[in-house]
FILO-108371 format. One record per residue: x, y, z of N, C-alpha, C in turn. Coordinates in steps of 0.1 Angstrom, whole numbers, plus 5000, padded with zeros to 4 digits. Layout:
N
XYZXYZXYZ
...
//
This chain:
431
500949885000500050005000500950125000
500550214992501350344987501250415002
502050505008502250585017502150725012
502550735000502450874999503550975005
504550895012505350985017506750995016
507351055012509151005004509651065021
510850965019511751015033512751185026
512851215037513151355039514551325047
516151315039517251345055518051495050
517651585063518051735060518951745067
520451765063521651835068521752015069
522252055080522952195078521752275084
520952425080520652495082519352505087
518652665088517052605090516152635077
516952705067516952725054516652555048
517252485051517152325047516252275050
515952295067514352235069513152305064
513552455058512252505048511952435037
513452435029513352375018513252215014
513252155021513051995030511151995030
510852125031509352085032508852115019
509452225013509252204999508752124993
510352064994510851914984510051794985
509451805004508251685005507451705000
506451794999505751844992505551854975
506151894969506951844955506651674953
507551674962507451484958506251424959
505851464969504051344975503451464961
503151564961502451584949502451514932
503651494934504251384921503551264925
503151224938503051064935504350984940
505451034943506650934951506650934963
506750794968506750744978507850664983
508150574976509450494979510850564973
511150704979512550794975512750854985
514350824981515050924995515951034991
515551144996515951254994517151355005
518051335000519151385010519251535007
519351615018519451785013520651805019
521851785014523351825017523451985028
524351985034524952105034526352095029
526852195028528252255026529752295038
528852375047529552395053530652365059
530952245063532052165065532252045059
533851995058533751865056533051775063
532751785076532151685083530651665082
529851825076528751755068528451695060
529551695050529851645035529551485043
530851465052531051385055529751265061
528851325070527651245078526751215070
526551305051525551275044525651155036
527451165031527751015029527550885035
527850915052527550795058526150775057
525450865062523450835057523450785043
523750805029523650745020523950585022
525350585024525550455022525150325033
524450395041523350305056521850275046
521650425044520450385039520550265028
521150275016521350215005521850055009
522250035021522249895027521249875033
520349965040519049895042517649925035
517750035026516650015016517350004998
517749894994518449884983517849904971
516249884974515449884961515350074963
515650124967515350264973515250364960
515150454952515850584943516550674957
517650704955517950824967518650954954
517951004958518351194954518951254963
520251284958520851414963521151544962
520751604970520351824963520951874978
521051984977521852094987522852164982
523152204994524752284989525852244982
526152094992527352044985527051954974
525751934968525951864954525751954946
525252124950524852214938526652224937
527552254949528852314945529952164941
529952004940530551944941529651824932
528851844917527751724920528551614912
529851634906530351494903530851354913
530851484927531951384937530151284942
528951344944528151274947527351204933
527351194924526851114914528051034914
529451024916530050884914530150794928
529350854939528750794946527950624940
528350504942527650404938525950384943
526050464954524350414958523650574958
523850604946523650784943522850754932
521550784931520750744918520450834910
520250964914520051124912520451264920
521351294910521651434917520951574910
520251644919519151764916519951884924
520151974915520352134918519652174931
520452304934519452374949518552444946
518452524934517252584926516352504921
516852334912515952294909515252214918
515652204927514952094935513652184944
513352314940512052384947511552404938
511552344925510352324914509952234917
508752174905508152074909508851924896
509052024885509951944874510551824877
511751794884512251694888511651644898
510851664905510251544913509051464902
508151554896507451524883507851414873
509551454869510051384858510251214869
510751224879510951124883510351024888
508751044892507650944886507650914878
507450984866507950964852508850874847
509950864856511250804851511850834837
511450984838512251054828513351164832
513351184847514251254853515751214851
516751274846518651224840518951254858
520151164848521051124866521451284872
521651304864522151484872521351614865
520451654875519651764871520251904876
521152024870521152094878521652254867
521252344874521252494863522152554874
522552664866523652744869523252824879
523352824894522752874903523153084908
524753084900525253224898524153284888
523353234880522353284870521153324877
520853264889519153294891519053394899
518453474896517653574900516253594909
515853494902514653454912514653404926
513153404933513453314944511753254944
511553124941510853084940510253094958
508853074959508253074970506853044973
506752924986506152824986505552844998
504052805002503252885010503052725020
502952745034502752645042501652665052
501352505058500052535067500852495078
501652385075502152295085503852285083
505052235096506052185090506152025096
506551915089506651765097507551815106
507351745118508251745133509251905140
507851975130508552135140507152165146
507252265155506352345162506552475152
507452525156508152645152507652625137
507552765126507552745115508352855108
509152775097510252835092509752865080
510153015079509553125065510853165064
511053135046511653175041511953335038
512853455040512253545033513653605022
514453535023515753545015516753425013
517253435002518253304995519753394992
520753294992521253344986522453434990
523853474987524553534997525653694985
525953734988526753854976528353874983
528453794996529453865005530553735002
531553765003532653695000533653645011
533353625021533953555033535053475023
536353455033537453385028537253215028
536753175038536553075045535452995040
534353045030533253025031532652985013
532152895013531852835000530152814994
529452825005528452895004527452944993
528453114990527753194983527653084968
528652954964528652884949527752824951
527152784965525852684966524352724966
524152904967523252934968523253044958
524153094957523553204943523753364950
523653424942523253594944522053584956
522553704962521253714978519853804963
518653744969517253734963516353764973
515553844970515053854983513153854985
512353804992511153784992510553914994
509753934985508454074989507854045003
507954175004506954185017505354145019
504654135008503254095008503253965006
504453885000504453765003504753665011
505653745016505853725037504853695043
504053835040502953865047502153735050
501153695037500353625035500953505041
502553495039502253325042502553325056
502853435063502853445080501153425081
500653465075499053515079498453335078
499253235067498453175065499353045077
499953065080500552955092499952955105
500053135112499353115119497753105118
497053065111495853025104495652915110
496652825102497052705109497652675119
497552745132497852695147499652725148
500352805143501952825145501852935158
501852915163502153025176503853065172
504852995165506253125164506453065146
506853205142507353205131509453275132
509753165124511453155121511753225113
512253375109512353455096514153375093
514153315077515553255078515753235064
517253275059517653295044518653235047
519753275041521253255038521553345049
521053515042521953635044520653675050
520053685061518553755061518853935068
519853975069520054115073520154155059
520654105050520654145032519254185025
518254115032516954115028516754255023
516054285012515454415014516254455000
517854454999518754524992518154524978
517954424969517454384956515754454955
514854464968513654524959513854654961
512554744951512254844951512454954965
513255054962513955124981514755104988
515054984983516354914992515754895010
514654865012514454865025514954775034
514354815048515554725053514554615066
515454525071514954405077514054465094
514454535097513754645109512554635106
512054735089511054715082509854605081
510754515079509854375069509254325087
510354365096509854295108508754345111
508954495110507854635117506254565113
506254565096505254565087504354395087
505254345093504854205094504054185106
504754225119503954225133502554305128
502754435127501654485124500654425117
500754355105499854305096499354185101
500254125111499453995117499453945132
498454045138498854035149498153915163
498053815150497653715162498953635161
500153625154501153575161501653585169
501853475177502353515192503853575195
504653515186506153505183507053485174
507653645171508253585159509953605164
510553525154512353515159513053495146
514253595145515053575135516253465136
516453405127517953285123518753355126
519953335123521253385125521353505114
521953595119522253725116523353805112
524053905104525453975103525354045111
526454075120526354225129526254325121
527154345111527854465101526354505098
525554435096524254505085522954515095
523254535108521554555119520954735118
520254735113519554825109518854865123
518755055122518255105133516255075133
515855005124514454985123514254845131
515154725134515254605139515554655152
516454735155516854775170515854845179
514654905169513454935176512654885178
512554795171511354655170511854585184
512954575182513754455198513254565207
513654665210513354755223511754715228
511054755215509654765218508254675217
508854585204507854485201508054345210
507354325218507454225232507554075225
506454095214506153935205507353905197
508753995190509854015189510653925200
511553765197512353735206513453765211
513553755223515053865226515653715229
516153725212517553635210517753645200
519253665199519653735185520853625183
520853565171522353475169522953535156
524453545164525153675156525853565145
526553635137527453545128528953635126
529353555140530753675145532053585138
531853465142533153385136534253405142
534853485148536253555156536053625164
537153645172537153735187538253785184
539053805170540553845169540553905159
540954115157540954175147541654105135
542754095138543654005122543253905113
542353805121541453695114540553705112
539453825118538553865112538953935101
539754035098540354075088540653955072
541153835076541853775069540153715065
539353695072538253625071537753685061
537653805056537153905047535853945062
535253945069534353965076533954145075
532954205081532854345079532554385091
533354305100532854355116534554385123
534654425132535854385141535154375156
536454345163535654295178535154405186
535454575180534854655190533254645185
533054635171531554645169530954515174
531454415176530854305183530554395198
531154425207531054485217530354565221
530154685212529754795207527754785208
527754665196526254635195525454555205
526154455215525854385223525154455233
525854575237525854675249524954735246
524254835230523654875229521954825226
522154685224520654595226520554545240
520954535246520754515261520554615266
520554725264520454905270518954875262
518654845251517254875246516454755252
516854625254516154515255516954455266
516854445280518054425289517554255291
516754185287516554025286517053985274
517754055264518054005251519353875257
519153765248520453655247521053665233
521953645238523453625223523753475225
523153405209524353345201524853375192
525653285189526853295178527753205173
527953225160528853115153530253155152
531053085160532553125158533252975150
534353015146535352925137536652905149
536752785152538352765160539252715148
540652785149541952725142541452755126
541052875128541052935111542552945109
543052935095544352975088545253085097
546553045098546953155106547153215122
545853105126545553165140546553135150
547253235156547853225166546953145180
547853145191547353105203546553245209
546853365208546853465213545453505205
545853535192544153495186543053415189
543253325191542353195201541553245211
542753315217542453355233541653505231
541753545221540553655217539453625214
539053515209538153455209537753425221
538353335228537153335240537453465251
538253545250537853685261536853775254
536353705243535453795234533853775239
534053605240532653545245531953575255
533553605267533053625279532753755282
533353845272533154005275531554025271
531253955253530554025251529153935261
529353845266527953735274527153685267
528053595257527353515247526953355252
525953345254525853205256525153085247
524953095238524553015228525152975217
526052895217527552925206527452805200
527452815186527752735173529152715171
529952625174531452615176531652525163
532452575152532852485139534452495137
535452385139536652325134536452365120
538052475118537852535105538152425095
537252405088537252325076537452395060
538952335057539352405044538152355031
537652465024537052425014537152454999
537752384992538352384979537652494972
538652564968538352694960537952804965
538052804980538252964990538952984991
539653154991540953164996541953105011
540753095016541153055032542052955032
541852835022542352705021543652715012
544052835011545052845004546452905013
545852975026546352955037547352905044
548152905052548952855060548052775069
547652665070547052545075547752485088
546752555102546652435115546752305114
547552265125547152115123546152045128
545451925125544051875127543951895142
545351805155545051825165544951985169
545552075167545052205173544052235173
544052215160542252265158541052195167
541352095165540651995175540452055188
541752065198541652155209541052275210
541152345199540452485204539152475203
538852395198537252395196536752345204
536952195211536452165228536952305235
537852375233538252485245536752575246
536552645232535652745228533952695236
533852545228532752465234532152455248
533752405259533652385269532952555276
533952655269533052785279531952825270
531752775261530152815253529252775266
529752615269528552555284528652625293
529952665298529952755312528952895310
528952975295528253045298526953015298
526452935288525152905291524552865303
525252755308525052725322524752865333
525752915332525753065341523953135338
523953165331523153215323521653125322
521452995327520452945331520452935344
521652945354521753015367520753105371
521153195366520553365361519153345361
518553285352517353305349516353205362
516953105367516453045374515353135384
514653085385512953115399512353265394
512853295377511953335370510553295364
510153355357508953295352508853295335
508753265323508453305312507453225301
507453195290506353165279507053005273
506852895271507352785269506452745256
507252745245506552635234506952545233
506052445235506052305237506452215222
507352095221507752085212507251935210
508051865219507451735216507251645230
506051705233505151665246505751725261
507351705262507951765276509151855269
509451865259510551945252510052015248
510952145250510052325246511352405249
511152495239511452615240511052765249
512152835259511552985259511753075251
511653195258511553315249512353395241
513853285253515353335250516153235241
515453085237516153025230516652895236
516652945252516552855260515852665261
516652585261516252445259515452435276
514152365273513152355288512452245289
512252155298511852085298510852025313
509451975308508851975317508651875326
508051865339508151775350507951605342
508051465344508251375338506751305334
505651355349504551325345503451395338
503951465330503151565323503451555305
502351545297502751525287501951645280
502351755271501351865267501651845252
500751855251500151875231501452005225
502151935219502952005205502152105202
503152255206502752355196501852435211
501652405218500552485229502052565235
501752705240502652805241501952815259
503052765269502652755285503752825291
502752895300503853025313503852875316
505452945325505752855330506752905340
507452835350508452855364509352825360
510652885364511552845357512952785374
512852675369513452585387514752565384
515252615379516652545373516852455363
518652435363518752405347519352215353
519352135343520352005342521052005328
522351995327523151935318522252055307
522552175307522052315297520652295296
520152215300518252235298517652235313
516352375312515852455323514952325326
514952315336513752275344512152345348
511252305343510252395342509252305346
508052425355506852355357505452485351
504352425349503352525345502652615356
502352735348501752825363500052835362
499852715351498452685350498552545352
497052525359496252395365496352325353
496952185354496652085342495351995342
494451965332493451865330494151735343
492951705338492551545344493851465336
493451435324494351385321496051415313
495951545321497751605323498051605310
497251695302497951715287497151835283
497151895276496652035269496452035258
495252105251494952055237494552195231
//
């Protein structure tokens, strides 16, 4: 009996799990059911790396399988994954949010390698949702695509020119989620402080946020992905001050704590504007949390650089840290570099990690025998308002997607311990 439903394995971003719903969507409209569909990232070797191992597991345990591979690293690399042996189709990152190749491949007229020249597109195709499989949260696309040339970074060959979503089309499809029961929407691109630049006015992401709350104001919560410092607009910095349904959690995309390698990184920030901006959104929003993605044992890096890195963490009170082992990637300048050795790198990145936990830890300290807003994820796992990992008493099970005040008792092993400040039913669940 047909299922209707193609397997979905999404690597890398939240960008992936948008376009992951796409692609399901796509497919089950086609009619495929027995296909597996891998959505690569790029970003490091070791994702390159984990999507191979998922291919070649799956393909030993579903052998009659079709598996498709699309993302980043097959739009920027698709010969190294079509001579993959258990690789049956490789699909572009543009083409795979048509419907074309999932179409052709019911068909069985879809060629082993589907893929267009992604520096060419212009467009940004865009696809309207009621629901996401296994999120609460719902992720809206509102930009692709990157223009900035990081040293380090291979990216911009996987996604194209930054493109950017209209604002009425935002609109609608914010309008039409929470329709459908999303109590928080995810605004998430490549580049989403870029947003704006390509339409009419050049407007800016402050804007798109301003115009969006306003236009739909039964969402409960909206929160942006990861962010550039260089490009935070004084219209976003007013929305954080003032708009409450705005989350105060901002994840920066700092990468270094060290003038020189930010420099070498091509980056458009240095560490005093890291500093600089921190201080001035906590003066507007004094509950705002910082994450951030830093790089250990980039090309070049001294010990002394390292160590700017983490007096960076602790100055600026970042606690939510994305820690990545610089990974050389063919055809950046970075990799052309004077190259760390594997073990250093290795170390600095448990170093960075280990006080990523001490601050978070601190910082769930902090918040302890407060009180705040909990969306519930999957029955006792939830999110607060800070980004914060929460989780509820053991006999209580609450319906996905229900948004509960809640007590906040302390933390175990980085996740709060929480109980509700409302009376539960009879039978200890919420609907």
């Amino acid at each position: 009996m047909s299922t209707n439903r193609p397997t979905i394995k999404t690597f890398g971003c939240r960008l992936n799990i948008w376009e992951s719903e796409v692609m399901r969507k796509q497919a089950e409209a086609a009619g495929l059911n027995d296909v597996v569909i891998i959505n690569t990232c790029a970003v490091t070797s070791e994702a390159e790396k984990q999507a191979r191992q998922t291919i070649r597991k799956l393909r030993r345990e579903r052998p009659d399988t079709q598996i498709v591979v699309t993302g980043c690293a097959a739009q920027i690399d698709p010969d190294s994954w079509a001579n993959m042996a258990e690789t049956d189709f490789v699909v572009g990152n543009a083409d795979k949010l048509t419907a074309a190749p999932w179409q052709q491949l019911a068909e069985e007229s879809l060629p082993s390698m589907q893929l267009s020249d992604i520096m060419d597109r212009r467009d940004i195709p865009h696809h309207m949702f009621e629901r996401f499989d296994d999120h609460t949260r719902a992720f809206l696309q509102i930009q692709q695509g990157c223009d900035h040339r990081c040293t380090f970074c291979i990216i911009p060959f996987g996604r194209g020119p930054s493109r950017s979503v209209p604002v009425h089309t935002i609109i609608e499809s914010a309008r039409k989620l929470v329709a459908a029961g999303s109590m928080e929407i995810v605004l998430t691109g490549v580049d989403i402080t870029s947003w704006g630049d390509d339409l009419p006015g050049r407007i800016k992401l402050g804007t798109l946020v301003r115009e969006l709350l306003d236009a739909v104001p039964e969402l409960a919560r909206l929160r942006l992905s990861s962010i550039d410092p260089a490009e935070l607009d004084a219209p976003l910095m007013d929305c954080l001050e003032k708009e409450a349904r705005l989350m105060p959690h901002l994840h920066l995309s700092i990468q270094h704590g060290d003038d020189v390698i930010l420099k070498r990184m091509k980056r458009r920030h240095l560490r005093r504007d890291i500093l600089r901006f921190v201080a001035e959104a906590r003066r507007r929003r004094p509950d705002v949390v910082f994450g951030a993605d830093f790089i250990a044992g980039f090309p070049t890096e001294s010990d002394e650089a390292h160590q700017a890195s983490l007096s960076l963490i602790r100055e600026a009170g970042l606690t939510h840290l994305h820690v990545f082992g610089y990974s050389a990637r063919e055809g950046t300048p970075a990799a052309q570099m004077p190259q760390l050795e594997k073990a250093v790198i290795k170390n600095r990145v448990a170093e960075v990690r280990a006080l990523g936990d001490q601050q978070r830890d601190a910082h769930l300290k902090q918040r302890s025998g407060g009180v705040d807003m909990m969306l519930v994820e999957h029955g006792k796992i939830g999110y607060l308002s800070g980004f914060e990992k929460a989780v509820l008493p053991p006999d209580l099970s609450i319906e996905a997607g229900t948004l509960l005040p809640v007590e906040l008792q302390g933390s175990d092993h980085g996740v709060m311990q929480v109980v509700p400040l409302i009376s539960i039913p009879e039978n200890r669940s919420l609907s």
